[in-house]
N, C-alpha and C positions, 0 to 999 in steps of 0.2 A: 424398349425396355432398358429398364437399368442394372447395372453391375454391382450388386452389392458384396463388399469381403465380410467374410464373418467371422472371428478368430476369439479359438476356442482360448481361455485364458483359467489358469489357478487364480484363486483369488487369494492374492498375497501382495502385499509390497513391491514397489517395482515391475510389476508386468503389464503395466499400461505405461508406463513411461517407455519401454522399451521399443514397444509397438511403435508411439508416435515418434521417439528417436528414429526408430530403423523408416521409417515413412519421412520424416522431415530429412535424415541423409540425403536422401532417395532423389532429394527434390519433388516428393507427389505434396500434394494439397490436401488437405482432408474435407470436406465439402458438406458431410453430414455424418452424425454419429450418435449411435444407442447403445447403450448395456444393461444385460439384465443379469443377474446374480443371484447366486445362489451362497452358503455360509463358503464352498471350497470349489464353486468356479465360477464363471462368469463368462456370457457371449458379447463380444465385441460385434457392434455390425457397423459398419462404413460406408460411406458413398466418397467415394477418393478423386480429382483429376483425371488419375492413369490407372484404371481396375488392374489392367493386365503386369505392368510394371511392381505394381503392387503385393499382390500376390507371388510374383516371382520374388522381389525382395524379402519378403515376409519367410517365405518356404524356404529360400538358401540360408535364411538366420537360423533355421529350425524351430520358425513360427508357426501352428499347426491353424489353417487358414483355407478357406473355401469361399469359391465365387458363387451367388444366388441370383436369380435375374429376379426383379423388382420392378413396380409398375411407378413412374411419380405422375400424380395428379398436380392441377392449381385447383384451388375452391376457393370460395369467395369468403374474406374474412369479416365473417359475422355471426352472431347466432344463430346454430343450426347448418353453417356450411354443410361441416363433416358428417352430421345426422343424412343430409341431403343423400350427398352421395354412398354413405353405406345403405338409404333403403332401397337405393337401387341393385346395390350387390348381395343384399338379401331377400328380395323379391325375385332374385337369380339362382337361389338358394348359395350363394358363394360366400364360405367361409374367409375371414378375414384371421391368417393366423398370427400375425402381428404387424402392428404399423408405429411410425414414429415420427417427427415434424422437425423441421428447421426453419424458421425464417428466412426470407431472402432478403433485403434489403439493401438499396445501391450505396454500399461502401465495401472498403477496401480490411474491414475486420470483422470477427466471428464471437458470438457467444456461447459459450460451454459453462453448461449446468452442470455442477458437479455436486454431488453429496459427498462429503467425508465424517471420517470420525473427528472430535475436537475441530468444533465449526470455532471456537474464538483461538485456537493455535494455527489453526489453518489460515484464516484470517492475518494473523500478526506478521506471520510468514510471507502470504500474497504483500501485504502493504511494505514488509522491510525490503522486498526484492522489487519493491514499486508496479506493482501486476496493478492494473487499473479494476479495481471493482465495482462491478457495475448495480446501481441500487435496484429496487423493489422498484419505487416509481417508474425506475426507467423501463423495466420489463414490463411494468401492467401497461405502460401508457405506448408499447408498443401496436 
């Protein structure tokens, strides 16, 4: 099994920055990541390096932050993988209360999907601090 953090967050300005500040201090990695929100909070959930390290850093920030154990799969990337394997876990009557996906791919960088408000200021910002943006092509042709 897997170690997943899951940290509870207001949804405001600055508190996802924080998070990956106080984890990049840290020296942990971040390895995979999901958030679901709501208008006034939102669940961070992680796959980190160092679970344990992690969560102890988080909690001495006064990061409100819990470890979950998590199952990860491989599935074959094509149509129908993921159907494959949840009819299995529903022929088991086994509820699937949330799941989430990262790429692996052998290089030494990661992609993060991000939504924000003002996608063309958001935009200008990434390009003026030279954040490499990565296009449409390149993510379907993954």
């Amino acid at each position: 099994m897997i170690k997943q953090i899951s940290v509870f967050l207001e949804n405001k300005s600055g508190r996802l920055v924080r998070v990956a500040q106080i984890l990049g201090d840290a020296g942990i990695s971040i390895r995979g990541v999901s958030i679901a929100d709501t208008s006034d909070f939102g669940i961070l959930r992680l796959i980190v390096d160092q679970p344990d390290q992690a969560i102890a850093e988080l909690k001495g920030k006064g990061v409100m932050a819990t470890v979950t154990d998590v199952i990860a799969i491989e599935i074959s990337d094509q149509p129908g993988g993921l159907a494959q394997v949840l009819t299995y876990l529903d022929a088991a009557a086994i509820n699937i209360e949330y799941l989430y996906s990262f790429i692996e791919k052998p290089t030494h960088s990661a992609i993060i999907m991000m939504r924000v408000e003002r996608i063309a200021d958001a935009l200008q910002v990434l390009k003026d601090n030279k954040v490499p943006i990565v296009s449409g092509e390149k993510i379907y042709g993954f």
